[in-house]
VEXVEXDO-990682 format. One record per residue (C-alpha): residue number from 0; residue in one letter; y, x, z. Coordinates in steps of 0.02 Angstrom, whole numbers, plus 50000, padded with zeros to 5 digits. Layout:
PT    n  res     c2     c1     c3
PT  NUM    A      Y      X      Z
...
# end
This chain:
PT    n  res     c2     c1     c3
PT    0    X  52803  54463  59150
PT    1    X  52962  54563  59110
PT    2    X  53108  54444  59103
PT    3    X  53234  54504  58984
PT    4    X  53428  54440  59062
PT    5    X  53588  54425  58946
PT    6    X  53728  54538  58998
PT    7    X  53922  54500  58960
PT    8    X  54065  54587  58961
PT    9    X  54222  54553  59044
PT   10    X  54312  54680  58915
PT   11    X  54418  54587  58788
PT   12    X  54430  54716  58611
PT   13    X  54593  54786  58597
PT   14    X  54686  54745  58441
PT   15    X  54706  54888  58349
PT   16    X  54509  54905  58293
PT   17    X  54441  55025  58177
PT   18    X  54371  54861  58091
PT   19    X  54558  54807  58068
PT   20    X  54627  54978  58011
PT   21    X  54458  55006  57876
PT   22    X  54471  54906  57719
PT   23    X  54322  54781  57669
PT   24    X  54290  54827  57463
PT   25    X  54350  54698  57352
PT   26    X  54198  54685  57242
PT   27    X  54009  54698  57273
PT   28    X  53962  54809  57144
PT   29    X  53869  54951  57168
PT   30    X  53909  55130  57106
PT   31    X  53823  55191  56966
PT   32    X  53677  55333  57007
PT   33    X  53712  55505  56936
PT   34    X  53548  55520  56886
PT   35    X  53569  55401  56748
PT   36    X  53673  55515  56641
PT   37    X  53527  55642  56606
PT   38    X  53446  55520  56478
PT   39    X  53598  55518  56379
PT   40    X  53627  55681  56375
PT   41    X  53451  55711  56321
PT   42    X  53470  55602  56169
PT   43    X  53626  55668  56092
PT   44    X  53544  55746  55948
PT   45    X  53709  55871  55932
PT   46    X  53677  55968  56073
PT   47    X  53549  56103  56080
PT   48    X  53403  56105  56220
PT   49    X  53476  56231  56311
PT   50    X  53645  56141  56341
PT   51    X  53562  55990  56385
PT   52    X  53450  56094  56525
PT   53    X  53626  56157  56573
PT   54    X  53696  55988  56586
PT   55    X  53543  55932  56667
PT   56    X  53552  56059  56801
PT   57    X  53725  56047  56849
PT   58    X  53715  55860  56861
PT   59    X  53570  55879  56976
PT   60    X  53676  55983  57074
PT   61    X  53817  55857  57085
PT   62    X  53709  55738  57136
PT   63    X  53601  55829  57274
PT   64    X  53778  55889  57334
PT   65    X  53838  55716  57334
PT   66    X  53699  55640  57432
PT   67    X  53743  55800  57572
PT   68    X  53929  55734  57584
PT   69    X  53874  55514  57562
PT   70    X  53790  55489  57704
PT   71    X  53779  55527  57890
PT   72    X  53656  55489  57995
PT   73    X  53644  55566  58174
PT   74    X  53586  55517  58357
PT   75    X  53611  55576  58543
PT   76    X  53478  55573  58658
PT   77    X  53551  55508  58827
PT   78    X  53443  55630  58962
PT   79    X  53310  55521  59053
PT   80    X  53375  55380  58982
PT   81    X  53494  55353  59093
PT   82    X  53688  55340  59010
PT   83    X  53828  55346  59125
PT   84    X  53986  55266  59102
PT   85    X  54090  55406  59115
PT   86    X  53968  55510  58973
PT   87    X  54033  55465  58794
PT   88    X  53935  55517  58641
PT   89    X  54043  55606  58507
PT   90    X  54039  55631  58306
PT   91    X  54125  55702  58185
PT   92    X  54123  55648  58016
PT   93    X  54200  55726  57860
PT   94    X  54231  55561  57721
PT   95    X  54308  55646  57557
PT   96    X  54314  55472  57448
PT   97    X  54411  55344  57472
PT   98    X  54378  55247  57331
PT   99    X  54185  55190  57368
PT  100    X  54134  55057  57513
PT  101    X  54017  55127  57644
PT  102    X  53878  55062  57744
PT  103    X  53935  55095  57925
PT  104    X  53818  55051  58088
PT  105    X  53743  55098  58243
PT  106    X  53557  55152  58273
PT  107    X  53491  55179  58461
PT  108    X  53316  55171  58545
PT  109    X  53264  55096  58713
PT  110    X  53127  55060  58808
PT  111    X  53029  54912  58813
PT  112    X  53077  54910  59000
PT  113    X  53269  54894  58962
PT  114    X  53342  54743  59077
PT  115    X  53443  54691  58942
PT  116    X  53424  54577  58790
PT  117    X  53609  54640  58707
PT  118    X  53720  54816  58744
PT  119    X  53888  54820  58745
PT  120    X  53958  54988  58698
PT  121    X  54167  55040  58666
PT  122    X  54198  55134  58484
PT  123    X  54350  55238  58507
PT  124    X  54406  55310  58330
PT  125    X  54507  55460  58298
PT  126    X  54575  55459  58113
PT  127    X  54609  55620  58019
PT  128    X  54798  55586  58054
PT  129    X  54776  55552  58243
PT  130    X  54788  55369  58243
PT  131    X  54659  55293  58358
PT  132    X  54566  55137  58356
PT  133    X  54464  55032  58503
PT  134    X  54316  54933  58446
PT  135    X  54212  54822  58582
PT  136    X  54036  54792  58505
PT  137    X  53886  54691  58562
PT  138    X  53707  54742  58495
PT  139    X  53597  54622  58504
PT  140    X  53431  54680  58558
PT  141    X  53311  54531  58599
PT  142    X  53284  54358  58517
PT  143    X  53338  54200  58604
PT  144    X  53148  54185  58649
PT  145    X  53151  54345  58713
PT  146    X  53073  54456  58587
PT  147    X  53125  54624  58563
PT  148    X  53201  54636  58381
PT  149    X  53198  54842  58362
PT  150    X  53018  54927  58290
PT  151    X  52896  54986  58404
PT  152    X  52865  55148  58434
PT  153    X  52754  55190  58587
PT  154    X  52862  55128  58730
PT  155    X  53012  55124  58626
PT  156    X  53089  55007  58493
PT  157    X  53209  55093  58369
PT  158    X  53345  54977  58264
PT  159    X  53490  54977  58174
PT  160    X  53642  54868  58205
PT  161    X  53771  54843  58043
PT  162    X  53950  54844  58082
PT  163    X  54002  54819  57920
PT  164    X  53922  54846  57731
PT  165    X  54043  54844  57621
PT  166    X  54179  54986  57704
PT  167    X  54343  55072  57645
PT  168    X  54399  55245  57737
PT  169    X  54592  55220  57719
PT  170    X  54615  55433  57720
PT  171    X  54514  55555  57690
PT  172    X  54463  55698  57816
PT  173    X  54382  55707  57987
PT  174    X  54332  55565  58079
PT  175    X  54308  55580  58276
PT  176    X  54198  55435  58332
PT  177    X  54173  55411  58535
PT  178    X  54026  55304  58599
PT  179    X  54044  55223  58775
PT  180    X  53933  55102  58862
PT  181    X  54026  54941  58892
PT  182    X  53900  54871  59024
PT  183    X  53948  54835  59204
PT  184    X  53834  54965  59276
PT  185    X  53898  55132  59328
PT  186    X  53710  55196  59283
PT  187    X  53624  55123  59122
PT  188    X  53450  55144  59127
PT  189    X  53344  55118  58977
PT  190    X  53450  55165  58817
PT  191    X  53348  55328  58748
PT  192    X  53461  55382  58601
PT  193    X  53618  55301  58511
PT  194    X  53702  55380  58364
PT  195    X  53791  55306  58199
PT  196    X  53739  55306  58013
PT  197    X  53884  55295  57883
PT  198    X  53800  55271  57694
PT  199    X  53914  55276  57528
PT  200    X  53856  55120  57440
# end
């Protein structure tokens, strides 16, 4: 029987953290779909049917293009599944609104042979005016009882760790993101794939 250990961190987060620096949005509500606009356009009486298959179309085209620019979802696979501490995993991310709150996490794989029952991995930030931030996160990956919490998949489980659902991009422009392994082992062996999914809410 595989016993699954607990791994800490002697690493104390910096203060300057992207959490600190991004803006938490002051009201739950969700934006309103695009989508829903076509029915009222269809039932203004004053506009012929060709305008409204006009409207229809370019709305459809705002939206489509919106859902290309809202969201970002992307992995690395770490080669033989073994991550080295010196090997960071880089993204860039282009955020054009300010305005909305974002869904903003990190999604990985491992195997179900992984040592480990958390991971401990360093996001360094690069804002689009060259201000960096230092984030220490923990991912939990196991239950106290040790059960493995991510979806199976073969000899794999895949989740998805929230940072923080309800997110603010102070400026607009490129975003360079840096993922580091934070354990104490020069060699990490067991971490497939790690990557981060940003989501306009």
């Amino acid at each position: 029987m595989m016993t699954i250990q607990n791994q800490t961190t002697n690493t104390k987060p910096t203060p300057r953290t992207l959490m600190a620096c991004l803006t938490c949005h002051p009201s739950s509500r969700k934006t309103t779909h695009v989508l829903g606009r076509l029915r009222v356009f269809a039932r203004n009486e004053g506009l012929s049917r060709r305008v409204c298959v006009l409207l229809a179309l370019l709305t459809l085209g705002v939206f489509f293009s919106a859902c290309n620019n809202d969201s970002f979802d992307k992995r690395t696979v770490i080669p033989e599944a073994e991550w080295r501490q010196e090997d960071r995993v880089a993204f860039d991310v282009d955020i054009n609104d300010t305005i909305s709150p974002y869904e903003f996490g990190i999604g990985l794989r491992h195997l179900e042979n992984y040592r480990y029952s958390n991971l401990f991995v360093f996001l360094h930030t690069t804002m689009p005016n060259g201000n960096r931030t230092h984030d220490t996160i923990e991912c939990t990956l196991a239950t106290p009882e040790g059960r493995w919490i991510g979806k199976s998949s073969g000899s794999m489980r895949d989740l998805t760790v929230p940072l923080n659902e309800n997110l603010l991009f102070p400026l607009s422009g490129t975003y360079h993101f840096e993922i580091e392994q934070a354990m104490r082992e020069p060699v990490l062996k067991g971490i497939s794939d790690i990557g981060l999914y940003i989501e306009k809410q």
